[in-house]
Every structure is written in C-alpha cells, then in structure tokens.
C-alpha positions in Angstrom: 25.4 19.2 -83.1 26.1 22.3 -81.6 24.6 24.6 -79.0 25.1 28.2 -78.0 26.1 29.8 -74.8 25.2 33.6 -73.5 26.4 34.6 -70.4 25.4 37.9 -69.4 27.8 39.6 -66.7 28.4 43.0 -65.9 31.4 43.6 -67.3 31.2 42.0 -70.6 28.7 38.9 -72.7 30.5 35.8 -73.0 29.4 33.6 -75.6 30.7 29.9 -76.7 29.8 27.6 -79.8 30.0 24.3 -77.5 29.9 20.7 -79.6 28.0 18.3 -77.9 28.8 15.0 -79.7 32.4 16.0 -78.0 31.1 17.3 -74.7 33.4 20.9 -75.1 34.0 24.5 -76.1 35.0 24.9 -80.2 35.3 28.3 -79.9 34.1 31.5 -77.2 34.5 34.9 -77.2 33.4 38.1 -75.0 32.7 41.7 -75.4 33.8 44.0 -75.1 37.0 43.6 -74.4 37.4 46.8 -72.2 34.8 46.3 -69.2 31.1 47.7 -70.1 30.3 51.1 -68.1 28.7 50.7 -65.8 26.5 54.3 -64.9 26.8 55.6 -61.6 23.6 59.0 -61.5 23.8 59.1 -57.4 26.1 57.6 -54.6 25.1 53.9 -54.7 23.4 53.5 -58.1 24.6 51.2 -61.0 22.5 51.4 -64.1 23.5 49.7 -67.9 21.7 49.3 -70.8 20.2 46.7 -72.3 20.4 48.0 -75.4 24.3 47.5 -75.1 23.7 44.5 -73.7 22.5 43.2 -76.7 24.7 45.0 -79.2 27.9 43.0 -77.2 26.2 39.6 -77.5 25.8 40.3 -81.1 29.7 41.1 -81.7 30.5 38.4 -78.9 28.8 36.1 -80.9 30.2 36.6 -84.0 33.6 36.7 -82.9 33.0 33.1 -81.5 31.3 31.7 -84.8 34.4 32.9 -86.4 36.5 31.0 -83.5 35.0 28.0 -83.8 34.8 28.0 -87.7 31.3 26.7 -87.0 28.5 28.6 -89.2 25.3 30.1 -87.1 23.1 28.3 -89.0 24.4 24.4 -87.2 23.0 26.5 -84.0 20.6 23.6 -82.6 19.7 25.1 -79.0 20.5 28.4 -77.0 21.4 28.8 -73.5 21.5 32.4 -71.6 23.0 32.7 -68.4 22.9 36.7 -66.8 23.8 38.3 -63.6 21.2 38.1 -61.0 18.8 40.9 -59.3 18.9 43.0 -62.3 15.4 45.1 -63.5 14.7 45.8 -66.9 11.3 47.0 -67.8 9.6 47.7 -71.1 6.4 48.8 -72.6 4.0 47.1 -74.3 5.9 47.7 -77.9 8.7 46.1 -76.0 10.5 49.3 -75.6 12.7 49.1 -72.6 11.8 52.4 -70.5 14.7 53.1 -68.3 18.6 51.7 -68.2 18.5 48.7 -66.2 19.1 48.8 -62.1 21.4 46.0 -61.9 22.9 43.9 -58.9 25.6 46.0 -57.4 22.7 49.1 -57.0 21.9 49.8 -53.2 18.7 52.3 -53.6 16.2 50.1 -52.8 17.4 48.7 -49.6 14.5 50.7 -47.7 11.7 49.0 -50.0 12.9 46.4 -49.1 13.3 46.7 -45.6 9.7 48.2 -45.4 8.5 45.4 -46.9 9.9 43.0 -44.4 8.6 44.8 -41.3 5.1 45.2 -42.5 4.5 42.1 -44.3 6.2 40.9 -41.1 10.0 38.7 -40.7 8.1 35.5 -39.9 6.2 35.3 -43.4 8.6 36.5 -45.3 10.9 33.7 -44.1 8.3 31.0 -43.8 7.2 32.1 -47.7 10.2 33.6 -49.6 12.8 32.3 -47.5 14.5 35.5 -47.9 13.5 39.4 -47.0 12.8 41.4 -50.2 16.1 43.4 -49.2 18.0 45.0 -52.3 16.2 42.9 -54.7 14.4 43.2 -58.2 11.0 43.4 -56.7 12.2 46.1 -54.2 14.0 47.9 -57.0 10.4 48.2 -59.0 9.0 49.1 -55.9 11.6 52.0 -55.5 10.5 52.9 -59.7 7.2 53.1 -59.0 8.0 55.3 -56.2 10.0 57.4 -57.7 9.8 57.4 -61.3 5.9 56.9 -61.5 5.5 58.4 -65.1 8.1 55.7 -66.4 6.3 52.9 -63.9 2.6 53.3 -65.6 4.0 52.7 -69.1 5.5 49.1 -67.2 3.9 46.2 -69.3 6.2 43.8 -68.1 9.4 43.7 -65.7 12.2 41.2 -66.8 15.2 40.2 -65.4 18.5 40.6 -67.9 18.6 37.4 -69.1 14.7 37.6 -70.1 15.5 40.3 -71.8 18.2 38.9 -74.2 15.3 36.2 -74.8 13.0 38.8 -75.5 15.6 39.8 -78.4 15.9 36.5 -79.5 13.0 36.0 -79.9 10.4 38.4 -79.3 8.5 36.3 -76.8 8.1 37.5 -73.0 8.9 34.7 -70.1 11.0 34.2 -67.1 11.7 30.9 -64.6 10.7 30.0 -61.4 14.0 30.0 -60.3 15.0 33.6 -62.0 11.4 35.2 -60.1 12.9 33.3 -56.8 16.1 35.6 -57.3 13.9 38.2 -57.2 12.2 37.7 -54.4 9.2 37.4 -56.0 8.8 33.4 -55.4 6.2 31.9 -52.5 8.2 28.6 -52.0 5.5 27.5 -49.5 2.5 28.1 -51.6 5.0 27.0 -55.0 4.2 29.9 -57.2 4.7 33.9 -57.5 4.7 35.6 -54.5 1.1 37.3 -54.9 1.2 39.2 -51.5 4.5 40.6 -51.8 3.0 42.2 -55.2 0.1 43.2 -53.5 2.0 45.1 -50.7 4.1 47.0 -53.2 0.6 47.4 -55.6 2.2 45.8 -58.3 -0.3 44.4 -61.1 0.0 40.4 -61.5 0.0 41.2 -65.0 3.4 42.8 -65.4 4.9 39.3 -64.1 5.9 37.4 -67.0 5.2 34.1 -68.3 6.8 31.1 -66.4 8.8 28.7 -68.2 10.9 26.1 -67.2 14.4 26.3 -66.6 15.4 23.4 -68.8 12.7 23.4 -71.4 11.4 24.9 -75.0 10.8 28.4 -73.9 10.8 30.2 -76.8 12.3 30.3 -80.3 14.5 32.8 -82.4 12.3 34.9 -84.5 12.6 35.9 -88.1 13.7 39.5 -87.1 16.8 38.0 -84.8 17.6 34.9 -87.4 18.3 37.5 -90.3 20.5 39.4 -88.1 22.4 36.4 -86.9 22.7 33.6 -89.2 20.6 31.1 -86.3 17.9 29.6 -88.0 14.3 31.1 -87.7 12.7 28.7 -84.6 16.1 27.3 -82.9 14.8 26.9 -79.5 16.2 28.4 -76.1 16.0 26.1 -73.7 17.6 27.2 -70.8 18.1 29.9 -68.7 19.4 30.8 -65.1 20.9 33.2 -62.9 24.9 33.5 -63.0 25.2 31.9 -59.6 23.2 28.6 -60.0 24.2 28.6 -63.5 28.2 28.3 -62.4 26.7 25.8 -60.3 25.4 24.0 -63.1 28.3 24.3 -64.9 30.7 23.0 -62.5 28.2 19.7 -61.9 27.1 20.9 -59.0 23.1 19.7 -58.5 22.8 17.6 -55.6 22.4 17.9 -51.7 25.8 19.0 -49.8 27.7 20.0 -53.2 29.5 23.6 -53.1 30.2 26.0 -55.9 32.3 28.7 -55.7 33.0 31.8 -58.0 35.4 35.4 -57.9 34.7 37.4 -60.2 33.6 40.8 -59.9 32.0 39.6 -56.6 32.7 36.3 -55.2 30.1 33.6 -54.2 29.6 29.9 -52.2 26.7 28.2 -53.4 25.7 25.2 -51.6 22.4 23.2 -53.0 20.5 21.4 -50.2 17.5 19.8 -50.3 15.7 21.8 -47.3 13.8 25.2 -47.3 17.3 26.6 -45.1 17.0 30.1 -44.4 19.0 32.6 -42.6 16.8 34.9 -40.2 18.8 37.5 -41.0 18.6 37.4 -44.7 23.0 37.2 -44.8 22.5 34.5 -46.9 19.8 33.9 -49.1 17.9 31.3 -50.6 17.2 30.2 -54.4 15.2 28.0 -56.3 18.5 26.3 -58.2 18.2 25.5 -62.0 17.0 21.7 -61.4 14.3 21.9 -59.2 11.0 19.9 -59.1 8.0 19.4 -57.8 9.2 16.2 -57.0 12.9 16.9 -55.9 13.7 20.0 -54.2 16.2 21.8 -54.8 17.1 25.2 -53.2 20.9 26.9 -53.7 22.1 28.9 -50.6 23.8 32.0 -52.0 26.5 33.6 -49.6 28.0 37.1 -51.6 30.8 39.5 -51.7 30.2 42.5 -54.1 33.8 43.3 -54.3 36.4 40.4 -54.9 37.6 40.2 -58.7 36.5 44.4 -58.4 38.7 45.0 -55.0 41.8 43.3 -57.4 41.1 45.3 -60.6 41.2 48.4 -58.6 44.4 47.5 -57.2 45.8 46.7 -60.3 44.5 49.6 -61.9 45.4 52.3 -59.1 48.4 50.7 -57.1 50.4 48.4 -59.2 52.1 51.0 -61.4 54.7 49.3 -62.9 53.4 45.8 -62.0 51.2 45.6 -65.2 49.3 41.8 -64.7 47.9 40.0 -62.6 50.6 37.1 -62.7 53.3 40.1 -61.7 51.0 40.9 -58.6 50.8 37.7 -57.7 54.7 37.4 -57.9 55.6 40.1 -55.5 52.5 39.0 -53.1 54.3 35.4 -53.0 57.2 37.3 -51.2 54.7 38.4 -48.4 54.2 36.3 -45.5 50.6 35.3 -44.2 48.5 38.3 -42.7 50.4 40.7 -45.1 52.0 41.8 -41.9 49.5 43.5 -40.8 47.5 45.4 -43.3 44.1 44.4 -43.2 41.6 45.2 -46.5 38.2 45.1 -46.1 36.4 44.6 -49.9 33.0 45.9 -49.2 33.4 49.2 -51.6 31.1 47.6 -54.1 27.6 48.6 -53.0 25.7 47.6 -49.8 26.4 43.8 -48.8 24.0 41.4 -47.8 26.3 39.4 -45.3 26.7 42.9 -43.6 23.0 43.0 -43.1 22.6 45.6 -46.5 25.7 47.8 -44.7 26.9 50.3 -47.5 30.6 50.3 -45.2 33.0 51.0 -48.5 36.0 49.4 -48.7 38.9 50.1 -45.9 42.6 49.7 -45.3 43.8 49.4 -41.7 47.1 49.2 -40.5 49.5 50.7 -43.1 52.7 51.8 -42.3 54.7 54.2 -44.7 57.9 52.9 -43.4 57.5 49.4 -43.6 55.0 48.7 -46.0 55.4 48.5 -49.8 52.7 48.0 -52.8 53.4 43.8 -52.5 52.1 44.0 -49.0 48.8 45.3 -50.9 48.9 43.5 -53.0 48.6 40.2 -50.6 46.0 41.7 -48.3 43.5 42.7 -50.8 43.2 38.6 -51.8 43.4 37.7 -48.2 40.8 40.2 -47.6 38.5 38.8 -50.2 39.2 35.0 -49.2 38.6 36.1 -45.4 34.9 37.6 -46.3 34.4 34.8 -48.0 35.0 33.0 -44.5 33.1 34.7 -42.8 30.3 34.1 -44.7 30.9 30.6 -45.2 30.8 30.3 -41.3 27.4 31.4 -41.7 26.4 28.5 -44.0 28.2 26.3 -42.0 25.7 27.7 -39.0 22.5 26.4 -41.6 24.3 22.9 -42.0 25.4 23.6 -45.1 29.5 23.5 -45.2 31.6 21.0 -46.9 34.7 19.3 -47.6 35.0 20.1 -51.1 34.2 23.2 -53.3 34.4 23.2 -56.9 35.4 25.9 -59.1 36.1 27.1 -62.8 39.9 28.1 -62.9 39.2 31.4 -63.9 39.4 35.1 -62.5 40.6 35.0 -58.8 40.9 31.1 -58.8 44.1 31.9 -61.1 45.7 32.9 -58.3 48.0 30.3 -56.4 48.0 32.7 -53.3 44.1 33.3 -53.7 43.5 29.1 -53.9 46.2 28.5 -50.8 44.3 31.4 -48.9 41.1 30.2 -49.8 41.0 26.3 -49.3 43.3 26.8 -45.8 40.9 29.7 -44.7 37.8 27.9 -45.6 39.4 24.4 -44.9 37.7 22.6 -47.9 40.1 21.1 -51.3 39.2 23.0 -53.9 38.7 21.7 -57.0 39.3 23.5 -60.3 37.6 22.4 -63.6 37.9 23.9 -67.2 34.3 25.3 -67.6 32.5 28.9 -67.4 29.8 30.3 -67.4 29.0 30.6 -71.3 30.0 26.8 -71.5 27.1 26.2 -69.0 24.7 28.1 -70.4 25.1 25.6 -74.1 25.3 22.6 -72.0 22.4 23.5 -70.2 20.9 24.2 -73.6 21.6 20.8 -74.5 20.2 19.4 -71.9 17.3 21.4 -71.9 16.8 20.6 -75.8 16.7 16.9 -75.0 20.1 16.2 -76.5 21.2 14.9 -73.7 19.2 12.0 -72.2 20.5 12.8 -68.3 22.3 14.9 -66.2 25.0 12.7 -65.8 25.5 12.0 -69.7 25.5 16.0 -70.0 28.8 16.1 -67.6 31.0 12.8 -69.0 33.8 15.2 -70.4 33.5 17.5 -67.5 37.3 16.7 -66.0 38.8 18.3 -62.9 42.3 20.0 -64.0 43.6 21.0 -60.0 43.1 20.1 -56.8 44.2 22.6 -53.7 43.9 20.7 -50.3 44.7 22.6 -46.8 48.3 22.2 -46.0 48.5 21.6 -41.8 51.9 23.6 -41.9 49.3 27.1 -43.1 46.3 26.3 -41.2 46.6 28.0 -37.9 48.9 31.2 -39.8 45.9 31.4 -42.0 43.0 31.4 -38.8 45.6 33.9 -36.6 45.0 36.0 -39.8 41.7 35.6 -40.2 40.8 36.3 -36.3 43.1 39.5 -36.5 40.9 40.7 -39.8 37.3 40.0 -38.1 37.9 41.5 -35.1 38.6 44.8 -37.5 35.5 43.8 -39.0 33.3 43.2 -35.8 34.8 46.6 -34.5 33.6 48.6 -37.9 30.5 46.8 -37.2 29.6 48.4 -34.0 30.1 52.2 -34.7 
C-alpha cells in the first residue's frame, strides 16, 4: 500500500510516494527546482499563485511516481501539508480572485492590531489565545478593505493547503486546527471564532467546511484522476499546517515534546496540554494536528522569518567563490565563537512576531574592513539565526514550555555541524536528528488518517533517530558570552 505526500512551502512542493507496509519514502521529488517567485507589488508584500502552486505539485508529482517506479494508480490515501497564514480566495465557480497573500506578507499588521484593541487583549487571549496580528483573518480583513470589488465576489476563503484539496478534488473544507492558524478559532467556546468575523463583517458563510485533521475529507475527482493517474475517489485524509505537520512528522504529539525546523524561517514547537498563551502574542498558540475533544492538544509556535532565507542570501550575495553550503560551512569552522564580533540580526524577512510585528530588516553590526573576511560572515549569519531562536525559546521557557530534548529532520540548517553545535549549546537541549520531512509526514499522516494504521505509535515503528548533538560544557559559556553580546545589540535596536 502506498500513500502520497504534498507539502506545500514557499519555495518549492515536495511530494513523496511513502510505502506503508515498510514504514518509508520509495521515492520524493520537489519543484521546482529553482525557488518559486515569490511577488513582491509594495515594500512588505509577498504574493504567489496558486495556480503555480498547483502546476509544481503536478510535475513534483510525477517526478516522484517515476522515482519510486510506483504507478499513481496504487495511490491509496493523500496527505497535504502547506505553509501556514496563507489567504487564497475564490468565487463561487471556484475561480481563485487574487494571487495569494502568503506568510512572510506584513500589510495586515494594523487589522490586526485594530482588532485586538477593540475586541479588547483580554478576550482575544482568553478566546483565541492569540491576537489576530498578521494573520489570515486580518489579511481578508485588509482585502475587504482595500480591494472591495475583488472581496464581494469572495465565496469562500481557504488557506493553501485547502486549496490544493480543492484541486484534488473539487470539494471546499478546511480543519479546526488550519482556521486556529488563522486566527479564526474560539478555543474556549470550541468552534469558529464568530465575533472576530463579526468585527471584521465577514459573512459566516465564506468559512469553509470543517473536517478533521485525520479523517475522510474529501476524494479525488474524475477531473484531477484523469490528469494524474490517482484513482477517481482516493481519499485525502489529512491535512495540516507546515509547523505541526513537522511536528507530526518527527513524532512529536504529546505534552513537553519539542520540534524544531530552519528552513526558510526557523521554528520551536512545543505541544502542551494547556491553553498557554503569551500576552504579548510573541508566541502563539495552535490547535496541533491530534487534538480532541477529549485530549487537548495545543502547539506553541515560536518563529523567525529569516533563517534558511538570511543563509541563501549569503550564499547567493557574499560567498563568491564559496559555491555550497558545505564550503561555507568549511571556512566558518575556522571562526571562533561570536564570529569575533560581527553580530547579524536575521529579521529582513517581513515583520516578526517575537519582535512584537517589528518590520526591523536584517542588520550587521560590528564589521571591520581590516580584520574581517567573508568566513567571519559566514559564522555570524548561523549564530545570528540560532541566537533568535534563543531568544525566543527563553520566551517559551517563561510559559513552562522548554525542554531537554528537541527533535529535528536533518535537513536545511540542521545540515550544518556549526548550526547544530550553535544551536543545542545556545538553547542547551540534545538535539535529535531523524530522516523524515515534511512530504514524508504529510503520507504518513495520510495513513493514519486512512485507517491504515491502527495507532499513533504503529504509524512511527520505523521512525529511527540518525544523530544526536548534546551541549558540550567546554562551549557552553563561549556560546552564552555570545549570545548576551548579540541581545544587547538587539535590546538596543529595540528601544529606538
């Protein structure tokens, strides 16, 4: 039996062909292979389209049938994972009316921010947990505003990964969890968030559908079977955000487990069991994928726009000659700690929650022509991404919800030895590395959700940890001097 796994990201659709009778990846692919553009109109936007979107999964997908020498038409179950916060809307042909505003965008931060003065900071974080800050809901909010032609032909608002279902299958739905990413979830009342629609003058009607997160939501139509090979009525049967999806993927579903992630941005995820908030809305709050009535389950979301993004630009801009990342690495190895001096600051990627929704761009401090060469960049920029990491992890710590152990794919910034020794002595937690992603999630999560599985635990047998980082005693203190030096930068950028 085999299932199939989407995972929708920003810069490209990854899709694997995972067995589950062996509990692994036959075959994956992604495209394309070159980052996807993403559109930039103003200062602070970030638009793509969905149509793309889908064109990519379509090649991804066939490039990873062909991989896995496994025909479309063994496809048993679907599973879409898809970077959070995005809007896409479409009419009621199914039409989608505008490019989508995705994550990264910063123009709605003063819908949001409206929002949570008016409807006032204690219900917001009594109801939602969260303020509506930069969010979906606050990005239709800023389209009705602003785009009002395109907003009355709105028959329903989707996030990205409800809208690759939609293609699959020409249904309409989303998850509890997916609307909680929004910020369009009531966790007290356990359903939408009616008076936060009712304060922007949003129609209930343009929310979609709810369906479980590990259910039969929906199944391929004729239309999407022809063009793929999948047999007509293969169901999907699970979706979720990126973020608790790399959760998932890494095993991570109970109280007091961590995720981590570095890709384009970089993310801790810690599941608890509590309705945890942070006043300030620096850290936010999620329904995570296995949730019930019965057992709660929330996922505490700390974020950093720019990681894997504040790395490709060096490498694309300052390396030179330096062409991989294995040769950056290299020269950053013969850098000590605190890249002597030179302190990066990664925030050029769009307003940052754990700055309170700061737009500050991205910063070097303390360069000196005469002693400093491209290496010395080189180091800073990861220790710059592990020490906002820090910083925000200090504030989950602050909600009870640090830990001794993180877990992580080895993939994207996790390659890096320097980035794993920064991170794990910085943070003070082993780290963990496992041979998983997000695609391989998103089918394991499709057979769970398709009953293939009988239990959680049966769904993870195979799921092996590769590598283990632990703080070394000798770094420790190099690593906090470092660290203190780089947040009092920080603190004073802070206070302009």
């Amino acid at each position: 039996m085999y299932t199939l796994g989407i995972d929708l990201g920003s810069s490209s659709v990854k899709v694997c062909i995972f067995d589950v009778e062996k509990g692994k990846t036959v075959g994956s692919a992604f495209y394309p292979h070159q980052e996807m553009e993403i559109s930039s109109p103003m200062p602070g936007w970030a638009e793509q389209s969905p149509e793309v979107w889908w064109q990519n999964f379509q090649h991804a997908s066939q490039l990873a049938f062909r991989a896995a020498d496994v025909s479309p038409n063994l496809v048993t179950a679907i599973g879409i994972s898809y970077q959070m916060h995005g809007l896409v809307m479409v009419d009621d042909s199914h039409q989608v009316l505008r490019p989508s505003i995705i994550w990264c965008d910063s123009r709605a931060v003063p819908f949001g921010e409206e929002a949570f003065n008016n409807l006032g900071q204690r219900y917001c974080m009594d109801h939602m947990l969260n303020s509506p800050g930069n969010f979906t809901a606050a990005k239709l909010a800023w389209v009705k505003k602003n785009e009002p032609k395109i907003f009355e032909k709105v028959h329903k608002f989707m996030l990205p990964g409800d809208y690759l279902a939609l293609k699959l299958t020409g249904e309409i739905n989303t998850t509890a969890s997916g609307l909680s990413e929004g910020i369009m979830w009531d966790f007290k009342a356990g359903d939408v968030a009616f008076d936060l629609l009712k304060y922007y003058d949003f129609d209930e009607d343009i929310v979609a559908d709810i369906v479980g997160a590990f259910a039969e939501q929906s199944s391929v139509s004729k239309t999407a079977s022809d063009l793929l090979g999948i047999p007509k009525g293969t169901p999907v049967t699970y979706r979720a955000g990126d973020q608790p999806n790399n959760a998932f993927s890494l095993n991570v579903l109970n109280p007091g487990e961590v995720a981590a992630t570095a890709g384009t941005s970089g993310v801790i995820y810690v599941v608890t069991d509590q309705d945890a908030h942070d006043e300030e809305s620096r850290i936010n709050t999620f329904l995570h994928v296995n949730d019930k009535k019965e057992l709660k389950r929330n996922g505490l979301l700390l974020c950093v726009n720019g990681t894997g993004s504040l790395n490709s630009w060096i490498k694309s801009n300052i390396a030179l000659g330096d062409s991989t990342y294995e040769e950056l690495n290299m020269q950053a190895s013969n850098i000590p700690i605190g890249a002597e001096g030179i302190r990066i600051y990664p925030f050029g990627n769009g307003a940052e929650r754990l700055l309170n929704n700061q737009d500050l761009g991205g910063e070097f401090l303390g360069l000196s022509f005469s002693r400093h060469q491209r290496k010395h960049l080189y180091r800073a920029a990861q220790e710059g991404i592990v020490f906002a990491l820090r910083y925000g992890f200090d504030l989950l710590e602050d909600l009870g919800a640090g830990s001794q152990t993180i877990r992580a794919g080895k993939a994207n910034m996790f390659l890096s030895p320097i980035f794993r020794e920064a991170f794990s002595n910085t943070v003070g937690a082993t780290v963990e590395l496992y041979d998983t992603n997000g695609a391989e999630g998103a089918a394991r999560g499709a057979a769970l959700g398709g009953r293939l599985y009988d239990s959680e635990a049966q769904a993870f047998e195979q799921l092996a940890c590769l590598e283990t980082t632990m703080p070394d005693p000798r770094l420790i203190e190099q690593y906090e001097e470092a660290y203190q030096f780089w947040k009092e930068g920080l603190e004073s950028r802070l206070s302009r």
